[in-house]
C-alpha positions, 0 to 999 in steps of 0.5 A: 246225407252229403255232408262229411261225415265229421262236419255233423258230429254234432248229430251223433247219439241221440237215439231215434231221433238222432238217427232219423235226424241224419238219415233226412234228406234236409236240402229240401228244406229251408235249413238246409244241407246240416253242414252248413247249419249255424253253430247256435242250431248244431249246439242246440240240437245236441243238447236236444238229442242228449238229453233225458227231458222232452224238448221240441224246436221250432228253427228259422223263419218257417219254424221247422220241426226238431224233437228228441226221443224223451219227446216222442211218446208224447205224440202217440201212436198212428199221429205226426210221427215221424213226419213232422220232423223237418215240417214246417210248424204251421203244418205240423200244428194245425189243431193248436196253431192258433194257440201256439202260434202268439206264444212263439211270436211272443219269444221270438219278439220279445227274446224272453222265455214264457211258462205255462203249468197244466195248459190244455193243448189238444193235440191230433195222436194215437187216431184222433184229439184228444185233450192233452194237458202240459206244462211247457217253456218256450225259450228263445235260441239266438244265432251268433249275432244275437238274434232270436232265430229259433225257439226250444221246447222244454215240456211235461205232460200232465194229462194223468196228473190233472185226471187224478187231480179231477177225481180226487177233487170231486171225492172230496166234495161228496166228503165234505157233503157227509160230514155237513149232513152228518147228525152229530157234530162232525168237523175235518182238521187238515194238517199238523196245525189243525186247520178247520176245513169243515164243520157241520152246524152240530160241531159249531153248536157243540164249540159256541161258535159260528162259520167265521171260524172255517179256515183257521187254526183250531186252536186259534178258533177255539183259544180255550183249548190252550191249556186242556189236554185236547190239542195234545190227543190231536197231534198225537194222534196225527204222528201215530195213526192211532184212532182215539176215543173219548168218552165222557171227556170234559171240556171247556168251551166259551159259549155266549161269552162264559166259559162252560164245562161240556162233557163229550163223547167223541172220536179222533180219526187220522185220515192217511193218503196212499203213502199211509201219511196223515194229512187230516184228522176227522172228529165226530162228537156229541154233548153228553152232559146231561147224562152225567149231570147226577155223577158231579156231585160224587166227582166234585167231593172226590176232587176236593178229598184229594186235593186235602189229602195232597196239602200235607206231608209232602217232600220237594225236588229240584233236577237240573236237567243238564247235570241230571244232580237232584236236591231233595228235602229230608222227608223224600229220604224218608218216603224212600226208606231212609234216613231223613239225613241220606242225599239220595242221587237221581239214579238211586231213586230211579233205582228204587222204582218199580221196574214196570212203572219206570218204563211205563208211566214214569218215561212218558210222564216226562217226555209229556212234561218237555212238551207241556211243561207240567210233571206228574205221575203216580208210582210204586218205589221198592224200600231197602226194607222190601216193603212198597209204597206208592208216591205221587209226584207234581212238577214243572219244567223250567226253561233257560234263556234259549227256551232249551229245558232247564231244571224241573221243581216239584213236590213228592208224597207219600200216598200208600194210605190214600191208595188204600182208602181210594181202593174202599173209595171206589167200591162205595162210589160204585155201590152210591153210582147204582143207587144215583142211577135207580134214582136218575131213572125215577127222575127222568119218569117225573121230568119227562115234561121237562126233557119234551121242552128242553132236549136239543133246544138250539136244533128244534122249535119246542113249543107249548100249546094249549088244548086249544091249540094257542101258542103259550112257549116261544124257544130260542130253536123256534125263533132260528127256524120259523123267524118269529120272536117271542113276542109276535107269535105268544098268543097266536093260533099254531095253524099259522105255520101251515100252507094255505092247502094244510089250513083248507084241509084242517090238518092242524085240528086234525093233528091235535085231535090224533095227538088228544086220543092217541098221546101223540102226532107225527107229521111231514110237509111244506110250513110257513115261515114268517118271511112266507119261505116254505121249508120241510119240517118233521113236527111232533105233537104230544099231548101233556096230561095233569093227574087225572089223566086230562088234557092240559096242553100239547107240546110241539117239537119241530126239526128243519128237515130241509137239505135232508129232503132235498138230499132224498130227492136228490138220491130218488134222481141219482137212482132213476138215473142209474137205473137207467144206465144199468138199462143202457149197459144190459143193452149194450152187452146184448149188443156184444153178445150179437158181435160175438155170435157174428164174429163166430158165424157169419165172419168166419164162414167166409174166412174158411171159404176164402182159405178153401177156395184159395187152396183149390185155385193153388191145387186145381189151376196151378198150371194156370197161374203165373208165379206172381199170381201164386204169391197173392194167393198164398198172401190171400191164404196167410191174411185170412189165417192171421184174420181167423186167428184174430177172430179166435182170439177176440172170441176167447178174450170175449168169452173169459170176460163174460163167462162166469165158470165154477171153482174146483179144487184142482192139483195145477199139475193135471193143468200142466200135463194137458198143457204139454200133451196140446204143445207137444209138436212144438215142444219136440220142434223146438228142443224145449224144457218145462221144469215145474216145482212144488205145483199146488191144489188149489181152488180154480176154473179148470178150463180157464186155468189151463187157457191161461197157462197155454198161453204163457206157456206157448208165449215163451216158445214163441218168442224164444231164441233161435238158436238155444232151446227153450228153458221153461221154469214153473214154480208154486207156493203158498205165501201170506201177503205181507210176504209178496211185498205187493202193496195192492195184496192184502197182507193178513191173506194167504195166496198161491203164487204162480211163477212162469220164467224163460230164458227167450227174447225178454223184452224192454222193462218199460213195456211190463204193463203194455204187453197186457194190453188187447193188441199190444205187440212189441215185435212185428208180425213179420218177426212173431206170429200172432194177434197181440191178444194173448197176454191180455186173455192171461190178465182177464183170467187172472182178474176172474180168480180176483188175482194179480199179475206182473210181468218182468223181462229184460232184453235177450235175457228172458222173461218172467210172469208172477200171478197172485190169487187168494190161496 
């Protein structure tokens, strides 16, 4: 440049770019000479060049190009870079041109800054378009007479962002799938306030509800939960993880406008993210309340015997939870083992209560009551005489002005003998259960009519039929499903429902016969509804009997099956599909298989004859050949090694991906020792040191294993320093997972870790995942030899022995690679 050198102090640091920036000819442009640059373009540019954000600038009326080094990986490899850089836009921006180019007027016109978040832009990098997603602000930089003279990029690209969102978003839609088609009632509640995300039309039958509930707050859906213990399970379920199981729970649920009690079996299941953070719960359920129908009575007489039982005797309390100061009756003296006349202090009585009982029921009985408001529990107290005796305690918290708890009042008694006499209570209930549930099972053999016709009534169209097939039962199930009411279709032939092709075909007689002889008939196929709409039923015909064993009638039980058909079909689609994909992959690996035999065969044979030819024009004609013909012979030589080199490699990288090998129990020092009889000239050139501790025997393939440790091995002597001989260090242990600290590993495994350290080049840490790559190099191949295939041989090895591997360095101070397999 021929500006002094202080006139562009503006330009000084800025990495790449800065440097590029003042190496470049700019008089050829229409900014010119950097000297004579504006002071609003030189305050720009260092804030540009200084700073750690991707920023692109667009300056004067031909838009020229300026960008910084945080900007420069968003342009690839092989793409604009560094030629766009003094380009006017237009020509820099072909691709997106007519995209960019109204949003720059736009600034430049208007002096205001525009935002885009996630905006596609595909843009010409790494060889070709690919689509590029950003979030990006074009701002306005005006000269020193205010006008509008350049416009700043402050960019994000989101590419990997939106890719992840686009998975997760149709993982999610194959989710909601499976609990819609779930068979008992299933529903999805998204964050701390429950809100209901999904339902299937088993979880709304089971609630009373309809889908107008989709999309609020649970408890705003179903308000009847309020003062039920369901919404606390809930939230303590999504602050601890904790999976929660009901079973037989009672519940009760408005359904056609009464509150009814339904006993549930069910479950709470927290669904975490991959920080193990909560972000939804899932509940699977079903109505068990039938099953338990013979138990109320016994429930109901226990309830009522307890509640006599707490009428009486009882001693009352009142806390002031600031002061922690109790005042007490005289019977809870007494209850404690005292006079009636003793003032007994809140610590005093926490003193007498059972240690276990005091941590375990009593402390969480009013860590809930802060959160319900309601105290109770039930505990052991100590006497001053060593006797023991259990009490029962009822309160409520009272809260002051500022809705801060405040005071607690309750009821205390003793209930010793209630314990006893609930301790007898429970063997007879036990032996009355076993004499309830031998009659419960007579009774379902006598009401099995009954259950026929009742059973799943909102889920199944129950019909009645008489021996001649004359519909005499109408059910609420059959209205849903077939569209008739009650009074269009009593009286009416069962063959109705049937296609014109079953009717033709005398299905329905025939069903009715099997069932007559047999006891009972099942069917698939195409019925009819009332609006002539066909849907896919699963029909059920039994045939009812009196005593004598004649027939009386039939019922018929029928299941809309629709989406479940149209689900199988779907899944019978979904696997031609992959079957035709699999035959598309075992083409295409026969199509590597034949590259990798050419690239055996038929490329290196001409390679060797090139390298051997070569050799003999050197050898025979040397006298014949000019200096410089003796040096493109010698490149032609070092190109077709660098080129058989390449193919070994590809051949090896190829190999370790499709050869399946066997695992042997092998001790890595045997591994190690052939590694350094195979480097052994190089080891004596180079002065190096291979240190190796506590090498394990363990389950490997041998040839494999010895291919990988060749290569980390010879990487460090490869890149190892001039002048200090190599230092190389292997270590081996055996360690669980947890130890690793490695999130991917799982922590109940154990696994032997491998270590391979250097005191070489190291490398910049932000290439730790790069170097892995096939053809990856982070150095020329005028400075290091070698293919950029190496490293990605050791992560296929690895990958075959279901392992991991990490790779640390740090420029001039060595590298380090860390492998983690299953012990």
């Amino acid at each position: 440049m021929n500006a002094p050198e202080n006139n562009i102090r503006f330009l000084a640091g800025g990495g790449e770019m800065g440097a590029l920036i003042r190496a470049k000819d700019w008089s050829k442009t229409s900014v010119g000479n950097p000297a004579s640059w504006p002071q609003s373009l030189r305050t720009t540019l260092n804030i540009l060049l200084n700073s750690k954000f991707p920023m692109f600038l667009w300056w004067g009326p031909e838009l020229i190009c300026f960008y910084n080094d945080a900007y420069r990986p968003s342009l690839g490899e092989h793409g604009k870079h560094p030629d766009i850089l003094g380009m006017k836009a237009e020509e820099a921006w072909p691709e997106i041109w007519s995209i960019i180019k109204p949003l720059i007027d736009q600034v430049r016109n208007t002096g205001e800054a525009t935002w885009n978040e996630n905006q596609l832009l595909p843009i010409f990098r790494n060889g070709n378009i690919e689509d590029v997603y950003w979030t990006f602000s074009y701002s306005p930089v005006q000269d020193e007479n205010g006008n509008v003279e350049g416009v700043l990029v402050v960019c994000h690209e989101t590419t990997n962002q939106i890719i992840t969102l686009k998975k997760l978003q149709d993982s999610e839609v194959q989710f909601r799938n499976l609990i819609k088609e779930s068979p008992i009632a299933t529903s999805l509640f998204r964050g701390p306030e429950f809100v209901i995300e999904v339902a299937n039309e088993e979880a709304l039958h089971l609630w009373g509800k309809n889908n107008n509930i989709i999309g609020k707050k649970l408890i705003d859906a179903i308000p009847e939960l309020e003062n039920q213990p369901y919404m606390q399970i809930l939230e303590n379920v999504y602050k601890t993880g904790e999976t929660y199981y009901g079973n037989e729970n009672l519940a009760y649920l408005e359904i056609g406008g009464m509150l009814t009690p339904v006993y549930v079996n069910f479950i709470y299941k927290a669904l975490q993210n991959a920080d193990e953070k909560t972000w939804g719960i899932l509940c699977m359920g079903y109505n068990v309340s039938k099953q338990i129908e013979g138990h109320r009575k016994l429930e109901d007489a226990e309830e009522r015997l307890r509640l006599a039982l707490e009428a009486t005797e009882l001693a009352t309390w009142d806390l002031d939870l600031h002061s922690n100061e109790i005042i007490h009756s005289p019977r809870l003296a007494e209850i404690f083992g005292h006079n009636k006349n003793k003032i007994l202090t809140h610590q005093q009585m926490r003193s007498q209560m059972n240690p276990d009982d005091l941590h375990n029921v009593i402390e969480k009985a009013f860590d809930v009551a802060l959160q319900t408001s309601v105290y109770r529990y039930e505990a052991r107290v100590l006497k001053p005489d060593n006797t023991m005796c259990w009490i029962r305690t009822q309160g409520k918290v009272f809260y002051d002005e500022e809705k801060r708890p405040a005071k607690m009042i309750g009821t205390l008694r003793d209930i010793t003998d209630q314990k006893m006499f609930s301790q007898e209570l429970e063997k007879k209930i036990s032996e009355r259960t076993e004499q309830l549930k031998q009659m419960n099972d007579e009774l379902k053999k006598s009401e099995e009519r009954y259950h026929l016709m009742v059973s799943e009534v909102e889920d199944y169209a129950i019909l009645y039929l008489n021996k001649d097939g004359i519909i005499e039962n109408w059910n609420k199930g059959a209205e849903k499903i077939k569209g008739y009411k009650a009074e269009e279709i009593v009286g009416k032939n069962f063959s109705v429902f049937y296609t014109e092709e079953d009717k033709q075909n005398h299905l329905p007689e025939t069903l009715l016969q099997r069932a007559e002889k047999t006891g009972r008939a099942s069917h698939e196929g195409w019925r009819a509804r009332k609006n002539s709409s066909l849907f896919w039923g699963n029909i059920v015909i039994t045939a009812l009997r009196d005593d004598q064993k004649n027939v009386i009638g039939f019922s018929k039980v029928t299941r809309d099956l629709t989406e479940k058909k149209e689900a199988d079909d779907n899944i019978q689609m979904k696997a031609l599909q992959l079957e035709q994909k699999n035959k598309e992959l075992e083409k295409m690996n026969a199509e590597l298989q034949s590259f990798a035999y050419v690239s055996s065969h038929d490329l290196q044979e001409p390679l060797r004859k090139i390298q051997t030819f070569a050799t003999l024009i050197l050898e025979k004609e040397k006298q014949n050949l000019s200096d410089k013909g003796k040096d493109y012979f010698r490149r032609m030589q070092l190109a077709a090694k660098r080129m058989q080199l390449l193919i070994d490699d590809l051949l090896a990288y190829s190999r370790t991906s499709t050869v399946v090998g066997t695992f042997v129990k092998t001790n890595l020092n045997e591994i190690i020792a052939e590694v350094k009889s195979e480097l052994k000239e190089t080891l004596e050139e180079k002065h190096a040191i291979i240190e190796s501790e506590g090498m394990c025997t363990i389950d490997i393939i041998p040839f494999q294993f010895r291919q990988l440790m060749l290569n980390l091995i010879g990487n460090s002597l490869k890149f190892s320093k001039h002048e200090i001989p190599p230092h190389i260090k292997l270590k081996c242990e055996i360690a669980n997972g947890d130890q690793t600290k490695i999130n991917s590993l799982s922590p109940e495994k154990m696994y032997c870790h491998v270590s391979v350290s250097d005191n070489g080049i190291g490398f910049d840490p932000k290439y730790a995942d790069r170097i892995f790559e096939v053809f990856q190099r982070l150095h020329g191949k005028d400075q290091y030899e070698g293919t950029g295939i190496g490293l990605a041989i050791v992560k296929k090895i690895v990958e075959n022995h279901n392992g991991i591997i990490t790779a640390t360095g740090e420029p001039d101070k060595g590298a380090r690679f860390d492998i983690y397999f299953p012990a």
